[in-house]
C-alpha positions, 0 to 999 in steps of 0.5 A: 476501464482502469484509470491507470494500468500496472505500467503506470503504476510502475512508473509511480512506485519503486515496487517490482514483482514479487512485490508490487501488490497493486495491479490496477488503479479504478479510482482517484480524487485528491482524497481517496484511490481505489487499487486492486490485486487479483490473487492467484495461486502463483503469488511466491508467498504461498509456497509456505503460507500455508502449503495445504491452505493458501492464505494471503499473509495479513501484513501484505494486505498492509503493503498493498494499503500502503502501496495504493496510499503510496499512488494517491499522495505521489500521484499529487506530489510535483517532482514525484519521479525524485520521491519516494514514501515510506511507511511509518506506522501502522495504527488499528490493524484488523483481518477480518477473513482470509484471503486465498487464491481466487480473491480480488481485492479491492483496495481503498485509501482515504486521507485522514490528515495530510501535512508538509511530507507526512500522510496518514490515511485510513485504508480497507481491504474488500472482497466481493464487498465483504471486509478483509482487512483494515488499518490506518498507516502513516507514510513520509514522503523523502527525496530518493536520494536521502530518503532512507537515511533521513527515515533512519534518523527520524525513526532513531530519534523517536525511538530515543524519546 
């Protein structure tokens, strides 16, 4: 039994199909979340990845991770229908084995460090219990309503440094 179901995490994340990656949430705790995405032959993306070898591209992987780090911190944050979480760098990513149509992920993310608005979360993709994929991404929590230019103005004056 899902502790949450897709229309719950609709209610959560701003993400709709074609790119909403997590279909279901099977655990949560303040530290750690367990999502999961049934891969099918129908997913857009594999109309041209790759036609005669269906393959789920790496870096959705990496936004399925931070789809379900994006549930774990939001789902603690208070006022979470006027936030929103941006990802912000992606450190140590590794594919491990393709994924193709027929897979059902299994995503997991535990929190690593969490202060004030930022996250940064260590995540594993599984299929079958074998490792698909993994990385550690650091996300930034933001009001909707200046989320996106207070994430430009950070990252341009990081990039300045």
């Amino acid at each position: 039994m899902p502790i949450l179901d897709v229309n719950e995490i609709r209610r959560i994340l701003p993400h709709r199909y074609p790119f909403l990656l997590v279909a279901r949430i099977v655990e949560l705790t303040p530290e750690k979340v367990v999502g999961i995405k049934n891969v099918t032959i129908n997913e857009p993306f594999f109309n041209g990845h790759f036609p005669d070898f269906p393959v789920m591209p790496g870096v959705l992987m990496v936004e399925a991770m931070a789809q379900a780090g994006g549930i774990l911190v939001l789902t603690s944050t208070p006022d979470r229908e006027n936030k929103i979480m941006f990802l912000v760098s992606v450190d140590q990513a590794k594919f491990r084995k393709p994924v193709v149509p027929g897979d059902t992920l299994r995503i997991e993310m535990t929190v690593l460090r969490r202060k004030g608005t930022v996250a940064k979360m260590a995540g594993r993709v599984t299929v079958d219990g074998v490792l698909v994929a993994e990385a550690e991404l650091m996300c930034k929590l933001e009001d909707r309503e200046d989320g996106l230019g207070k994430l430009r103005m950070d990252l341009e004056t990081r990039a300045l440094s």
